[in-house]
DOKE-577665 format. One record per residue (C-alpha): x, y, z; residue in one letter. Coordinates in steps of 0.02 Angstrom, whole numbers, m for minus. Example, Ala and Ser with C-alpha at 12.3 -4.5 7.8 and 13.67 -1.06 7.14 Angstrom:
c1:c2:c3:type
615:m225:390:a
684:m53:357:s
REM end
This chain:
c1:c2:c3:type
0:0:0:x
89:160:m51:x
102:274:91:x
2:430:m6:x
m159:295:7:x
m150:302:207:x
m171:441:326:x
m210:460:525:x
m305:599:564:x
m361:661:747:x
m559:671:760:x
m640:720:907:x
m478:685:993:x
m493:513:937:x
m326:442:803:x
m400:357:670:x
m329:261:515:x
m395:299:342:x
m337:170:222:x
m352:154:29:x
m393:318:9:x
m366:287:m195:x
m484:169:m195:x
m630:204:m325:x
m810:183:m252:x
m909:242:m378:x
m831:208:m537:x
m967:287:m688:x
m887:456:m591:x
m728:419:m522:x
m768:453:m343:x
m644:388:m230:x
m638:326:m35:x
m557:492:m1:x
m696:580:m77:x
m821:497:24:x
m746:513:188:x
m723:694:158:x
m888:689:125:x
m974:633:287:x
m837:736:374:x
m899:879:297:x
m1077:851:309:x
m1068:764:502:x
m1140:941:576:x
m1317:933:481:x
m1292:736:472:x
m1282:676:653:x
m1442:778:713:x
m1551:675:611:x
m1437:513:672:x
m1403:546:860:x
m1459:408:962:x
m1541:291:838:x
m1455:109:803:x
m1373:107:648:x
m1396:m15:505:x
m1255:m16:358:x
m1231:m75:191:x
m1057:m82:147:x
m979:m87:m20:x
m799:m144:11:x
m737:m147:m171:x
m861:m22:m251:x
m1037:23:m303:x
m970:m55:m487:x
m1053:m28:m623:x
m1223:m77:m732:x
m1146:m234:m789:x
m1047:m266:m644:x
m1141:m207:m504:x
m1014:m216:m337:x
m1062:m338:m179:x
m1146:m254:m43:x
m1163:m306:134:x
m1278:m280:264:x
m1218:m256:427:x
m1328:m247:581:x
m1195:m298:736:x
m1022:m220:783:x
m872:m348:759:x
m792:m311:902:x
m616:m324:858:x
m606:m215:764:x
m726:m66:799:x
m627:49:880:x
m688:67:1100:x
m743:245:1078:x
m883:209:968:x
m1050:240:1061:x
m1135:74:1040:x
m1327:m1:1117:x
m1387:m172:1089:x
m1558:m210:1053:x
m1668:m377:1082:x
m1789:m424:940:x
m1885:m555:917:x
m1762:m681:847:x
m1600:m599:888:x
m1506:m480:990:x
m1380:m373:907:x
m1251:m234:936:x
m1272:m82:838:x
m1177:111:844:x
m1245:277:859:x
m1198:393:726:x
m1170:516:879:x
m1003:638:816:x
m896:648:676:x
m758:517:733:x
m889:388:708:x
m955:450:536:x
m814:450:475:x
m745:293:531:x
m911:201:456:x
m847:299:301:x
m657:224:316:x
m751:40:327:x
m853:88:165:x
m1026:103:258:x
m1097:214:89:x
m1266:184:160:x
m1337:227:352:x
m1518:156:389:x
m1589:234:560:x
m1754:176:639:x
m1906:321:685:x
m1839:290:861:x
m1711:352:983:x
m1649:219:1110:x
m1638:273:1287:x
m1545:245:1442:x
m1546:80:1479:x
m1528:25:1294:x
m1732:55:1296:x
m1826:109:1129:x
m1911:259:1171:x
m2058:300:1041:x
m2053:353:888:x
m2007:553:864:x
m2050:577:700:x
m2156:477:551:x
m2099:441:394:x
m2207:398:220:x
m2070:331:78:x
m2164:370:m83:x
m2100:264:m214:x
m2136:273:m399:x
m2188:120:m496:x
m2123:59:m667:x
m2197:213:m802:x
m2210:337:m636:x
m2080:472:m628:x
m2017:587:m467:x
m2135:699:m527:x
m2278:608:m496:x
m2192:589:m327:x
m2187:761:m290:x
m2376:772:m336:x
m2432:656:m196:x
m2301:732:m79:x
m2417:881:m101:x
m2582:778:m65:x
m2493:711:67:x
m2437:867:149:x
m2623:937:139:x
m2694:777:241:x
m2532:805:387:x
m2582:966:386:x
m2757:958:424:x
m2693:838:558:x
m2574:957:641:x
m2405:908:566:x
m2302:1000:458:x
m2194:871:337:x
m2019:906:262:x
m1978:827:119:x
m1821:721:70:x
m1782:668:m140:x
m1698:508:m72:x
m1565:480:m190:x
m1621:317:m256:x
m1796:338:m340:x
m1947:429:m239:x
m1975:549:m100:x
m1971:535:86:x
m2062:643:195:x
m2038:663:363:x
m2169:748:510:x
m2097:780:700:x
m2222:687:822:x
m2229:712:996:x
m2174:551:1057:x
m2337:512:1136:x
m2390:361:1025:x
m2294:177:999:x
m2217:130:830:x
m2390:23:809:x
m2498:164:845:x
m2397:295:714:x
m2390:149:586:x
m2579:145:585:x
m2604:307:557:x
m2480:327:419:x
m2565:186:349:x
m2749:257:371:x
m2671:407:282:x
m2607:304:131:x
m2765:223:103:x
m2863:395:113:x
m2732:473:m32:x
m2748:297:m134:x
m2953:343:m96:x
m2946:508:m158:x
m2821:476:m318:x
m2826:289:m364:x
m2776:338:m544:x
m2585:379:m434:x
m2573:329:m290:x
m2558:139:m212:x
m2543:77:m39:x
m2538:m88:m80:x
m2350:m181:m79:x
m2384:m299:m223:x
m2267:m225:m379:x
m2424:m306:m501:x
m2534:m157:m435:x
m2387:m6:m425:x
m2357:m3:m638:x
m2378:188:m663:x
m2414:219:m472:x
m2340:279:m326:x
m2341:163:m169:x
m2361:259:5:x
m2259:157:84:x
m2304:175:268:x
m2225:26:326:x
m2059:107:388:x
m2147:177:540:x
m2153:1:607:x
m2022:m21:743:x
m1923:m157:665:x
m1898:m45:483:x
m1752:93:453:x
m1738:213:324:x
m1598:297:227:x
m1539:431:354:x
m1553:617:295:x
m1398:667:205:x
m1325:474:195:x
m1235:441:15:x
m1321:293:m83:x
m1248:147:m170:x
m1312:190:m334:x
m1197:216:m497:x
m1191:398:m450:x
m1143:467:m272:x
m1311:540:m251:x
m1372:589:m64:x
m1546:572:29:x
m1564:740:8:x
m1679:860:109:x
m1761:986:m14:x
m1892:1141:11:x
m2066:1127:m45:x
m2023:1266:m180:x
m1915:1109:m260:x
m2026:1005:m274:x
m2143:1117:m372:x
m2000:1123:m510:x
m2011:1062:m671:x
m1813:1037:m657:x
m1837:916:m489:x
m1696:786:m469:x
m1601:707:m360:x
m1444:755:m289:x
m1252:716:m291:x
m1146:751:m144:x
m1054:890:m210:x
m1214:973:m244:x
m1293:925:m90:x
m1128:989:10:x
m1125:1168:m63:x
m1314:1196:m41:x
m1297:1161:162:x
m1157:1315:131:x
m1256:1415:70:x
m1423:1374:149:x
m1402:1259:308:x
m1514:1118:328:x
m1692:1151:272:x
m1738:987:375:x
m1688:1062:534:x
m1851:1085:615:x
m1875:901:625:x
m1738:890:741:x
m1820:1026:854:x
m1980:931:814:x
m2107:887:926:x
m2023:852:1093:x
m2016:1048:1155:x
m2081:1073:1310:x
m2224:1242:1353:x
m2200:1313:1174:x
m2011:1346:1214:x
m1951:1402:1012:x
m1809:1343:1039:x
m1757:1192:1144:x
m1772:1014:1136:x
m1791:986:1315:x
m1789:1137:1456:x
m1695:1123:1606:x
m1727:1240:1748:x
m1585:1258:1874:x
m1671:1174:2046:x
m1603:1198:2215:x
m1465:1053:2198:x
m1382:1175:2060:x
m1399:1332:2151:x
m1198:1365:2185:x
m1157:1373:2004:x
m1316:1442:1924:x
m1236:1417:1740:x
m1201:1227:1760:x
m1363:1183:1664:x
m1314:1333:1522:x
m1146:1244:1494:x
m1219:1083:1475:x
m1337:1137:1331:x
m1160:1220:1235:x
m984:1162:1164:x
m879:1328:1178:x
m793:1255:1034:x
m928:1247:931:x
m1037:1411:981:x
m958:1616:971:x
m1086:1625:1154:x
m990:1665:1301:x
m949:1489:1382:x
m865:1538:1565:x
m808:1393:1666:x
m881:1451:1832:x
m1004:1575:1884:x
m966:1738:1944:x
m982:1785:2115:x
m1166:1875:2131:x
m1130:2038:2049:x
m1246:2221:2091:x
m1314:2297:1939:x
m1486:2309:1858:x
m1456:2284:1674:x
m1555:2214:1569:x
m1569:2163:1375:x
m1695:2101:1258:x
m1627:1982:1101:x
m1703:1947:943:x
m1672:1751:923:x
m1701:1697:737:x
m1701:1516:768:x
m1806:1374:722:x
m1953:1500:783:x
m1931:1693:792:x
m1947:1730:977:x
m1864:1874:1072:x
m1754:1838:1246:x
m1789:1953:1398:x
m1642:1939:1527:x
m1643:2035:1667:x
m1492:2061:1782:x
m1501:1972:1960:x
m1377:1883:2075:x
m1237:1880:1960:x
m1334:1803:1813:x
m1456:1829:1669:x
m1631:1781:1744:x
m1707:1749:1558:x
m1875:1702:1493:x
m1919:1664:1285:x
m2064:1760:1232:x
m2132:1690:1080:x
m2219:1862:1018:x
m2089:1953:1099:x
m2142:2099:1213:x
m2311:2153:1228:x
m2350:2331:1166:x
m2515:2341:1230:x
m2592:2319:1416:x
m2723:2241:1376:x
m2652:2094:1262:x
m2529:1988:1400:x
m2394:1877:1294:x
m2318:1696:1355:x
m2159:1712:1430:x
m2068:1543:1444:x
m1934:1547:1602:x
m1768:1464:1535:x
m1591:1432:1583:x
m1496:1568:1685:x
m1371:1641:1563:x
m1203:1736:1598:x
m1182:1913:1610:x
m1086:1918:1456:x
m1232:1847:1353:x
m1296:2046:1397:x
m1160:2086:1232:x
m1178:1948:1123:x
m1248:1956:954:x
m1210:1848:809:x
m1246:1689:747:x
m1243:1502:822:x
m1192:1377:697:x
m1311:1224:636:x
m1326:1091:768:x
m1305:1185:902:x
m1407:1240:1057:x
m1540:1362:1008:x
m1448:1390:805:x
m1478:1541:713:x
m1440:1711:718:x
m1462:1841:849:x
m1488:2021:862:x
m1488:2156:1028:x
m1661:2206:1010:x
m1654:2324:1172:x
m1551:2349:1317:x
m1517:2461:1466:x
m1569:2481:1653:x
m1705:2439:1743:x
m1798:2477:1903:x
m1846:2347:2017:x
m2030:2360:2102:x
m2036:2166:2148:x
m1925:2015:2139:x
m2036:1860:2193:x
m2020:1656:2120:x
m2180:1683:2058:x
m2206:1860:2038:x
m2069:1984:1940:x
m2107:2193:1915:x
m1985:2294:1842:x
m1964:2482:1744:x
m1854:2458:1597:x
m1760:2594:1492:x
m1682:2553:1332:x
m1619:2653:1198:x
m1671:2800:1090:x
m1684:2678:932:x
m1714:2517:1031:x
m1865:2424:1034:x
m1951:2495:1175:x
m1953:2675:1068:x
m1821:2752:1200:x
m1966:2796:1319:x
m1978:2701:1505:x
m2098:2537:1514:x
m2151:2457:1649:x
m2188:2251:1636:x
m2248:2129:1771:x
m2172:1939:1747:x
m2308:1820:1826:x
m2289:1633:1843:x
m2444:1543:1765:x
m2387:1372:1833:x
m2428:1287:2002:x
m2394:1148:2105:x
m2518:1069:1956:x
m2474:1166:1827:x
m2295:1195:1716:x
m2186:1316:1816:x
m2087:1357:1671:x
m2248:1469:1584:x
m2243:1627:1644:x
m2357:1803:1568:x
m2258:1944:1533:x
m2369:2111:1558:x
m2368:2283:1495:x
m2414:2396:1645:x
m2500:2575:1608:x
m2356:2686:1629:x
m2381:2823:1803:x
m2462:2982:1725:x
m2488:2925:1543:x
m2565:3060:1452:x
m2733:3037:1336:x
m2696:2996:1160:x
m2722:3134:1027:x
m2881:3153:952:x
m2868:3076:753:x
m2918:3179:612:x
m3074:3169:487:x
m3117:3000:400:x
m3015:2970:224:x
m3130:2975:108:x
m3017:3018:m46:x
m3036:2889:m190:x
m2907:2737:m148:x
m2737:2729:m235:x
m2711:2614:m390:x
m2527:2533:m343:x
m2395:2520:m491:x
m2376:2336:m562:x
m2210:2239:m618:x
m2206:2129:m770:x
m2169:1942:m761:x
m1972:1895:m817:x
m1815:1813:m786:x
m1628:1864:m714:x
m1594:1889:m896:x
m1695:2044:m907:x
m1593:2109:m789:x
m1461:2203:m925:x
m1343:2319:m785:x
m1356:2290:m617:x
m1274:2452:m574:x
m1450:2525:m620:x
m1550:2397:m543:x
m1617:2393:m350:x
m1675:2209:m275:x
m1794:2180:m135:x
m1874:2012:m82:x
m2033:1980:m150:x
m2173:1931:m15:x
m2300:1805:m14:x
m2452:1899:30:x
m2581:2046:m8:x
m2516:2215:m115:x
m2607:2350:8:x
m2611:2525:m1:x
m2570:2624:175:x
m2644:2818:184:x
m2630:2900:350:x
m2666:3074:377:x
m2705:3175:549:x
m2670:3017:635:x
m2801:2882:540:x
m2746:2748:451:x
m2829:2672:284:x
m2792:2527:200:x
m2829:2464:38:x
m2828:2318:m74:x
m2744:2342:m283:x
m2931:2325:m325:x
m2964:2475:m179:x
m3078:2369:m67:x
m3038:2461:119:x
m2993:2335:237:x
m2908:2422:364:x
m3050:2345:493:x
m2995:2181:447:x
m2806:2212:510:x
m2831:2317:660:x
m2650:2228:711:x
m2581:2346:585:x
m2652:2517:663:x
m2491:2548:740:x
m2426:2633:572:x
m2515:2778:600:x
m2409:2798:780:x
m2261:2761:663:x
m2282:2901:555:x
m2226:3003:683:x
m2392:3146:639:x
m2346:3159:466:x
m2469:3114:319:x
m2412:2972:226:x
m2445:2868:67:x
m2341:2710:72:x
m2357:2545:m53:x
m2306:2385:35:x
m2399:2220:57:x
m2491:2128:214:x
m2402:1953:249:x
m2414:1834:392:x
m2301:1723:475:x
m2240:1540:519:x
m2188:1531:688:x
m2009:1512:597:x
m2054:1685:548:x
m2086:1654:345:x
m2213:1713:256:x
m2359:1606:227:x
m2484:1647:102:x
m2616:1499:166:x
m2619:1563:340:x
m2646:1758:271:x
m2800:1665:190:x
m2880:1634:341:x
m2869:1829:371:x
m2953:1884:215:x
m3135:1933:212:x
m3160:1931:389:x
m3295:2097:440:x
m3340:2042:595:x
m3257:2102:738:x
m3258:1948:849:x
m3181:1863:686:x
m3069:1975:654:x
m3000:1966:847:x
m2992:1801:868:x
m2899:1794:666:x
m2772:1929:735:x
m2719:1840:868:x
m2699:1663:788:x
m2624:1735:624:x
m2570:1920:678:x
m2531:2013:514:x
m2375:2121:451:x
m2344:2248:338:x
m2181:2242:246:x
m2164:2437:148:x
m2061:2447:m5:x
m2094:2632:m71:x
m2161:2806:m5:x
m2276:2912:m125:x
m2326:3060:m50:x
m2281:3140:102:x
m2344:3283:204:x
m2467:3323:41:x
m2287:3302:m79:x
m2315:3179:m214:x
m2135:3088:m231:x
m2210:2987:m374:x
m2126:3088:m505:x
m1951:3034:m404:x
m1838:2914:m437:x
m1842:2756:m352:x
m1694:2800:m264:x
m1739:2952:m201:x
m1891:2876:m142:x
m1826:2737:m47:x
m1719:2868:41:x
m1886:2952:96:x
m1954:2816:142:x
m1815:2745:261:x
m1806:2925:327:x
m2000:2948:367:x
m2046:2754:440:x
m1910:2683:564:x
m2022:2556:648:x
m1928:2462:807:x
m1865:2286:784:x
m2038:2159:828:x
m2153:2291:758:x
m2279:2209:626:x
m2228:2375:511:x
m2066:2317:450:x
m1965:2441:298:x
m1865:2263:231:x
m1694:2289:169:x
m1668:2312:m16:x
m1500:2250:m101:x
m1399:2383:m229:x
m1340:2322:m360:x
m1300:2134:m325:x
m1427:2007:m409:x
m1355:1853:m362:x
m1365:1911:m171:x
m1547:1944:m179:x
m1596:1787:m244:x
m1476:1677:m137:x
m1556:1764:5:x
m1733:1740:m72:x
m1702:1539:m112:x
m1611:1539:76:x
m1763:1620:159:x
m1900:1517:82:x
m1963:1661:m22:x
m2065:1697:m191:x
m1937:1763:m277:x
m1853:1929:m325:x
m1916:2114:m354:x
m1800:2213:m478:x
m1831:2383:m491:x
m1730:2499:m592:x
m1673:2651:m471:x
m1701:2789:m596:x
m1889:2751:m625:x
m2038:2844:m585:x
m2195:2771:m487:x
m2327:2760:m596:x
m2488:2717:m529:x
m2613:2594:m593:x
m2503:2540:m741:x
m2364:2375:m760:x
m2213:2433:m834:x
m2046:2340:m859:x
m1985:2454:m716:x
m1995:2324:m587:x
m1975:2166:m661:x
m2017:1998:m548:x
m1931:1869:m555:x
m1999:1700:m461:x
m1919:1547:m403:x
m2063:1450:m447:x
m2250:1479:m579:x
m2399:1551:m528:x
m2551:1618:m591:x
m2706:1710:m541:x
m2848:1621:m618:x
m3023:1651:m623:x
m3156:1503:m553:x
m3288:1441:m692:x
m3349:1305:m628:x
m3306:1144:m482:x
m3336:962:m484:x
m3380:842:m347:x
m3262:745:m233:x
m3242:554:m219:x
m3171:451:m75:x
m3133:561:75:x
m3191:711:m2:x
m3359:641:m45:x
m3512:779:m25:x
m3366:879:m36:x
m3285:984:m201:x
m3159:887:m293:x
m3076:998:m429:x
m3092:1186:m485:x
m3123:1224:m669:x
m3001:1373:m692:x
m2996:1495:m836:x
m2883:1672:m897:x
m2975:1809:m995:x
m2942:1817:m1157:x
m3012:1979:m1225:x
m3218:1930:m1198:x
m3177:1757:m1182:x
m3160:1662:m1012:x
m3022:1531:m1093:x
m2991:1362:m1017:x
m2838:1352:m942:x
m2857:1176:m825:x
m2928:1112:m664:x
m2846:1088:m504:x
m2887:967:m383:x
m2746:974:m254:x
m2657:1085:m112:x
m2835:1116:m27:x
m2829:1133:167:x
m3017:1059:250:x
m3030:1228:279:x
m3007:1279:107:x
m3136:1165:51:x
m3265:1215:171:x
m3244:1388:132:x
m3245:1368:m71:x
m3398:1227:m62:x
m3492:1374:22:x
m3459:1512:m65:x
m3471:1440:m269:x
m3610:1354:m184:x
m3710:1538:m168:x
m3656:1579:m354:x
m3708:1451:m488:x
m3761:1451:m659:x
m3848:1341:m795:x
m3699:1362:m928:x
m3506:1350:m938:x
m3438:1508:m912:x
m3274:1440:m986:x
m3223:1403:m1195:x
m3156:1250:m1235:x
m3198:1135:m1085:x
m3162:954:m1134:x
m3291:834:m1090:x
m3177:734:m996:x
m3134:858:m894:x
m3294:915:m834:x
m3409:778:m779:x
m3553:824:m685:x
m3461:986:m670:x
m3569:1124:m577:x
m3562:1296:m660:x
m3528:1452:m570:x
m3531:1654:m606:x
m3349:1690:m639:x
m3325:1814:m502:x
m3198:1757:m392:x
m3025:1740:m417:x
m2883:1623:m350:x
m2701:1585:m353:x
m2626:1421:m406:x
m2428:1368:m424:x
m2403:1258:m566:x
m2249:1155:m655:x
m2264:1237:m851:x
m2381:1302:m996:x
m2433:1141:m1099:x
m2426:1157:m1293:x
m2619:1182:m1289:x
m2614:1322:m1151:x
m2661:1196:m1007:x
m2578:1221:m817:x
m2467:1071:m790:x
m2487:991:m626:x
m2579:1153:m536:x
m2579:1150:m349:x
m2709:1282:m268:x
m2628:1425:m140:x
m2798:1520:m106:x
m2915:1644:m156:x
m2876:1822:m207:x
m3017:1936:m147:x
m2912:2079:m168:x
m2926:2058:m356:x
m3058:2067:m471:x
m3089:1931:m636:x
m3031:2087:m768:x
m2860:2105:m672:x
m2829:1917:m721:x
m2710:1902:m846:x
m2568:1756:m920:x
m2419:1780:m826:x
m2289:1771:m1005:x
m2115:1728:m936:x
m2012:1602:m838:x
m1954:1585:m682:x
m1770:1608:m621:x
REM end
């Protein structure tokens, strides 16, 4: 063996030999041993979080994947020889039925890459965790392996990964989905860890028989290959406690090194979906992180803490070092968070500071000073700006004083990852100090969250001796002396603002992009904001006022500082990860009635994001260039961090940045907008230019048909159409992406609008049976894979209705996405 093909390497503080490092494993593209082990070293931070503390299966290919007419031998390896697997490996054994066998845990990088140096390509990993004691704890997460038949593509995967995702959703979950290297699509949904292996297997199985119900012509739940030709088999057998499954992020031994790779849902609305080689799969965690990293966090987080697997409150036996359970949750090595060895002796001061944690959920830290340490609760909504609205307040951890500085951002598999920002800090007053009961005055800074002005909050503990002592409230107190709010000025009655369109294209209509600005484009409602002598109006591109319907957003008049204002932006909602989400801003729209529209603001609060000023102070600024605007604009709205009126950043110059960012965030797309245009109202210009990561179109509703299987009494499809000068045209149906909610609410409204006659030219007769014929009044939104060669939507998936536009507004998006 020539001594280039051998190398010992230090991992984890743990020697280890790597040996025939030449060696070829996958020889269609010349990817050697070397190359693999690199590989799992590289990827072991996103890796092992999906791995950690589940028994290991292997298939090893000692000599090589091979090739088509030579395929390599594989072996599959449940139990550890124990000569010669090295003492350091973290290793349970498991009784089944007919055997007992040794398996490791995939628990740190020394191990990965020692399975790699043994040629383990593939790692298998039950739905379990094993516990102390070598116990199986239950499953934390289920799993539905959709595989495609002979004649059935990933395509038709991705399709019933969306039908899929619609039933999990009505039943609480939210799924991720993994293209898993080989053929189909896995997708994985955090549980609880309430119900066995048997109970979750039963469900997943319920749910494959209701999508086989619904779609028999695709879907089959059935294992026999004579009934899967041109189907795709829900396989929900690998929730059974015996079955593995390719672990996230684990090569395959296929003739290509391709990965079980975890995707976004925007992928797997592309035309262009594939699967992934490692190279690929090892520069998009670089770029993006892990977009499966929520299932780690999944469903074992105690009291709605955002961001911890388990919390651990320091008890009396910890009491002389206070940070002992804050180390144990952090690797200083790993983390840029202050790590000290020991606590400090209990230091006088009354600081305080309030962080904005961007982590798997958007939640904002509140530390107060006291006894040397932190005292710190999560609040999920972050500080309450109103006395009478209280906000949770989860106690946590004591953290060092030094945590009072930090901002920055905590790498991928760590404690609480993503990025943080000082939100507020200063002094405070104390009133009270109780263990159940905290009062204090804070004051922050002159452009901190708090607005620079003093504000009093009460901390009360919710929990009992029955109850969870880690849920606290966090209360706004009426400040000593508060004066009355002024008076507002007359109604607006002046006739509502047409907003300026953009025009459909690509990065390639992008000529200089010196003379180009970028901003994100946001998944929700173009709106209109006037506010003069203090009152605020909103309203919709088609100038429907629905500034009653968002009464979350009447802050922006406050904001405005008592100047008169025209500003363009658009109304979004959130994810608790804090991305927009056009289906939840659904459940907003419409709503008049003011116990509706309460209850709607608190479950889904809205935001507005603004992206351009137009008049201010009674000065029209539309005849300015878009620079000079934007400058305006940041000048006259500087809303605090955690306010729902948000002024989002906007990238100069640097195309590739914005739509990194965009892809990276989980957006639509892109806005461009050149910086020496004018705003011109009511009119689409090739000004701003958008440029999408994925199709859509607005499309008008001609008609529905009926639903089979679980949707029976139900509607099954909409019958979609685009005007085409007086012509309704007939563009497709859709029968997918539709919540229970969605169909409720659509079965009830077309339901109060029919007709005797097809609003729609060209119906085919096979696509409208027993079709029931509506006025074409109401508009929708649907994503879609491409234009067919006779104008039909190719695989549409429905995103909601549109109220704020009207059936004339509707026209073909011409174009293609980035």
């Amino acid at each position: 063996m020539a001594a280039e093909d051998t190398e010992t390497v230090s991992i984890d503080g743990h020697r280890l030999k790597l040996t025939n490092l030449d060696k070829v494993m996958y020889p269609e593209t010349g990817t050697t041993k070397a190359d693999v082990i690199g590989y799992y070293h590289a990827i072991a931070d996103v890796l092992i979080p999906h791995a950690r503390d589940r028994i290991a299966t292997r298939k090893r290919w000692v000599h090589g994947v091979g090739t088509a007419e030579h395929p390599g031998e594989v072996f599959f390896q449940k139990n550890l020889d124990p000569s010669s697997t090295p003492s350091w490996v973290k290793q349970r054994t498991i009784t089944h039925k007919t055997s007992t066998n040794t398996y490791p845990l995939v628990n740190d990088t020394a191990t990965l890459v020692w399975l790699a140096q043994i040629a383990s390509l593939e790692i298998h990993v039950p739905q379990w965790r094993v516990g102390r004691g070598d116990q199986r704890r239950n499953p934390d997460r289920m799993v539905l392996d959709l595989d495609p038949g002979d004649g059935a593509t990933l395509a038709d995967c991705a399709e019933v990964a969306r039908l899929a995702r619609d039933i999990l959703g009505g039943m609480g979950l939210d799924p991720l989905p993994v293209t898993s290297g080989s053929k189909g699509i896995h997708l994985y949904a955090p549980l609880d860890g309430s119900q066995t292996s048997d109970q979750v297997s039963a469900v997943a199985h319920e749910l494959a028989r209701a999508l086989e119900a619904d779609h028999p012509d695709l879907v089959v739940s059935d294992m026999k290959k004579a009934l899967r030709s041109g189907k795709v088999l829900v396989d929900w057998s690998q929730n059974n406690g015996a079955k593995t499954t390719i672990a996230p992020y684990s090569l395959r031994g296929r003739l290509r090194p391709t990965v079980a790779a975890p995707r976004t849902w925007r992928e797997l609305a592309s035309k262009e979906l594939r699967h992934l080689e490692y190279q690929e799969v090892l520069e998009r965690v670089s770029k993006r992180g892990d977009p499966l990293a929520a299932l780690t966090a999944g469903g074992t987080a105690e009291a709605g803490h955002p961001d911890a697997d388990r919390i651990v409150i320091s008890d009396a036996a910890a009491k002389s070092d206070r940070l002992t359970t804050y180390r144990s949750k952090r690797d200083a090595a790993k983390t840029p968070e202050p790590v000290p060895e020991v606590s400090p002796d209990a230091a006088d001061g009354r600081s305080f500071v309030i962080q904005e944690h961007h982590a798997r959920r958007l939640h904002w830290d509140f530390r107060l000073q006291h006894d040397g340490v932190l005292v710190s609760w999560a609040l999920p909504k972050g500080p309450p700006d109103d006395p009478k609205q209280n906000h949770l307040a989860v106690h946590v951890e004591d953290h060092p004083l030094e945590y009072g500085t930090f901002a920055g951002d905590i790498p991928h598999g760590e404690y609480g990852a993503g990025h943080v920002d000082i939100w507020d800090h200063g002094e405070y007053a104390l009133e009270k100090w109780r263990d159940d009961e905290v009062i204090v005055t804070l004051t922050g800074q002159k452009d901190g969250g708090l607005g620079g002005v003093p504000r009093k909050f009460a901390l009360i503990r919710t929990g009992g001796r029955d109850g969870d002592e880690k849920n606290w409230l966090i209360h706004l107190m009426k400040a000593d002396g508060a004066g009355a709010a002024a008076k507002p000025g007359p109604a607006i009655t002046d006739p509502p603002v047409s907003p300026m369109l953009a025009t459909l294209g690509s990065e390639k209509d992008v000529d200089d992009e010196a003379d180009w600005a970028f901003e994100m484009k946001w998944d929700g409602i173009r709106a209109i904001a006037v506010v003069r002598g203090g009152r605020l109006r909103l309203t919709t591109r088609n100038g429907n006022d629905v500034t009653a319907t968002y009464p979350d957003l009447a802050g922006l008049a406050r904001l405005a500082d008592g100047h008169d204002l025209v500003l363009d932006g658009e109304i979004v909602t959130l994810t608790p990860r804090g991305r927009p989400d056009f289906g939840l801003l659904q459940s907003r729209m419409g709503l008049t009635r003011a116990a509706e529209v309460a209850a709607a603001a608190e479950r889904a609060p809205a935001h507005y994001f603004v992206f351009d000023l137009l008049e201010r102070d009674g000065h029209d600024l539309r005849r300015e260039t878009y620079d000079d605007r934007r400058s305006a604009l940041e000048e006259a709205v500087r809303p605090p961090g955690g306010d729902p009126v948000q002024v989002p950043p906007a990238f100069a110059g640097d195309l590739a940045h914005a739509v990194s960012s965009s892809r990276e965030l989980g957006l639509e797309g892109v806005m461009a907008k050149r910086r020496d245009s004018t705003y011109v109202s009511g009119r689409r210009t090739r000004s701003w230019i958008k440029i999408k990561h994925h199709l859509a179109q607005e499309v008008v509703i001609g008609g529905w048909t009926p639903g089979t299987g679980r949707r029976a009494g139900s509607l099954g499809a909409l019958l979609l159409g685009i005007p085409d000068g007086d012509t309704l045209r007939y563009v497709g149906k859709v029968g997918t992406g539709f919540s229970d909610a969605d169909l409720d609410r659509l079965t009830k409204l077309l339901s109060a609008h029919p007709r005797k006659t097809s609003p729609l030219a060209d119906v085919p007769s096979t696509d409208a049976p027993s079709a029931h014929w509506v006025r074409p009044e109401h508009v929708g939104e649907v994503e879609f894979a491409e234009w067919t060669g006779t104008g039909r939507l190719r695989q549409p998936s429905w995103r909601g209705l549109r109220p704020d536009k009207s059936p004339d507004e509707v026209v073909r998006e011409v174009g293609s996405s980035s």
